[in-house]
C-alpha positions in Angstrom: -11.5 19.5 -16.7 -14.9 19.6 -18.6 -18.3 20.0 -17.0 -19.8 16.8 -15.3 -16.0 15.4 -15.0 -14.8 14.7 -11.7 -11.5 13.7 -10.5 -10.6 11.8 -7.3 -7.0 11.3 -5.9 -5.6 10.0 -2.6 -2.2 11.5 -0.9 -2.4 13.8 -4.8 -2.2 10.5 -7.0 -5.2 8.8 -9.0 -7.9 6.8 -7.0 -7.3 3.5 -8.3 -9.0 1.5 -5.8 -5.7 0.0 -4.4 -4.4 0.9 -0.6 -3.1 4.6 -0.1 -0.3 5.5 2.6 -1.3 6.8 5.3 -0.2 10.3 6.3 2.1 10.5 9.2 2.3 14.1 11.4 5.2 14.7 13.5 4.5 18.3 15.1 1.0 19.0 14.1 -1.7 18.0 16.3 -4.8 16.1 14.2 -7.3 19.0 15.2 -5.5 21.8 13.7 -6.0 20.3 10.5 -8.7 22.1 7.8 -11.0 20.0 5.8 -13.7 20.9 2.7 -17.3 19.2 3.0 -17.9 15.6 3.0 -20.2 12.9 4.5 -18.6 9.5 5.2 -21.3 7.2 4.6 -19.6 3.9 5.9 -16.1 2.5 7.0 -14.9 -0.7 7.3 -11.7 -2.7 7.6 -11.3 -5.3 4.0 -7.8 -7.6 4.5 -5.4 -5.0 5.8 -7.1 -1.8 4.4 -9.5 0.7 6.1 -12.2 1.6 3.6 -14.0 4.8 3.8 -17.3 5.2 1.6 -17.9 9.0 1.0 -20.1 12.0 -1.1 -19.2 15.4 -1.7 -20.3 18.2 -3.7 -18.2 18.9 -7.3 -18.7 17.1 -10.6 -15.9 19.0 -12.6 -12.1 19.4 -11.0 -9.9 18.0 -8.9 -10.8 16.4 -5.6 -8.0 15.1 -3.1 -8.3 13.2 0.2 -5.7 12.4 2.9 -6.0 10.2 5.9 -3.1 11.7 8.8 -2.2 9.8 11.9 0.1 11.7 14.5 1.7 8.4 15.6 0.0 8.6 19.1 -1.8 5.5 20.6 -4.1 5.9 23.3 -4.7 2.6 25.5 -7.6 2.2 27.6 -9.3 -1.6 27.2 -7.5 -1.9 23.6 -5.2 0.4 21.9 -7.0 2.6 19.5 -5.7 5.7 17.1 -7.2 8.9 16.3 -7.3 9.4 12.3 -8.0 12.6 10.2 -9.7 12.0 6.9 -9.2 15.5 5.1 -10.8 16.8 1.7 -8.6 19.2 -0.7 -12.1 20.5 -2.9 -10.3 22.1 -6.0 -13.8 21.7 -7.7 -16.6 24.6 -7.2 -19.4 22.6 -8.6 -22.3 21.5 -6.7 -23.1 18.2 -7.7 -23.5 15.6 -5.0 -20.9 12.6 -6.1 -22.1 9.4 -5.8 -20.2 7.4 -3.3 -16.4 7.2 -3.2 -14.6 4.5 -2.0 -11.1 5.7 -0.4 -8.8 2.5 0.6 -5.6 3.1 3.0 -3.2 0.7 4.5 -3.3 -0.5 7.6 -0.5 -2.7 7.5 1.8 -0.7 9.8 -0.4 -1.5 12.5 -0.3 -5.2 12.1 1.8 -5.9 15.0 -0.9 -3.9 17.3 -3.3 -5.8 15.6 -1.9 -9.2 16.2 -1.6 -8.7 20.0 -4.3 -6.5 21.5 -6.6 -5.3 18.3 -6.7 -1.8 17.8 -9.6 0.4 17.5 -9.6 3.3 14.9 -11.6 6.1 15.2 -12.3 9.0 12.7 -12.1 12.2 13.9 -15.0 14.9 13.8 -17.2 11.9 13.2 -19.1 8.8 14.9 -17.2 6.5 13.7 -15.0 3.9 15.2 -13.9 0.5 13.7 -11.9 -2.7 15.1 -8.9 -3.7 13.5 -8.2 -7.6 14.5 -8.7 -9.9 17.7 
């Protein structure tokens, strides 16, 4: 890629602002997973996608993020999930990129959802978000 051109994909195909899969783990647990450098800078949940606002350093390769969920569901109050947002940084640039958006479905949680709400929570970070109720 030329200099100054940066390229964003989700699950390895082009960011195109629609709901990406989300990533499901079978025998890996969520905190042996390895991420590059980002900030998330705001999530919230629009119709049946999370939406994850991000920067990052790059500005001319490749850049690919991933959002894994290991199937578990803790209950406490409300069932919630833990999610791991990962960055693949295939760009050695330093540029700060202006903010990202990153869409994923959540529709495979709808039937949580519909009966108890569900909280998700990002790991490695502050952030937790209500899905429904």
């Amino acid at each position: 890629m030329a200099v100054g051109s940066n390229h964003t994909t989700i699950n390895g195909k082009e960011n195109t602002g629609q709901c990406a899969t989300i990533t499901l783990l079978d025998s890996l647990p969520l905190r042996s997973l390895q991420t590059d450098d980002f900030t998330i800078t705001s999530v919230t949940i629009e119709d049946s996608c999370l939406v994850i606002a991000v920067t990052y350093g790059g500005g001319c390769g490749t850049t690919n993020f991933e959002l894994f969920w290991n199937k578990m569901i803790t209950e406490c109050r409300y069932p919630s999930v833990n999610v791991f947002l990962k960055l693949t940084d295939d760009d050695f640039c330093k540029a700060i990129i202006s903010e990202t958006v990153l869409k994923f479905d959540l529709t495979a949680f709808g039937g949580l959802r519909e009966s108890y709400g569900l909280g998700i929570r990002i790991m490695g970070t502050e952030f937790l978000v209500s899905y429904g109720r």
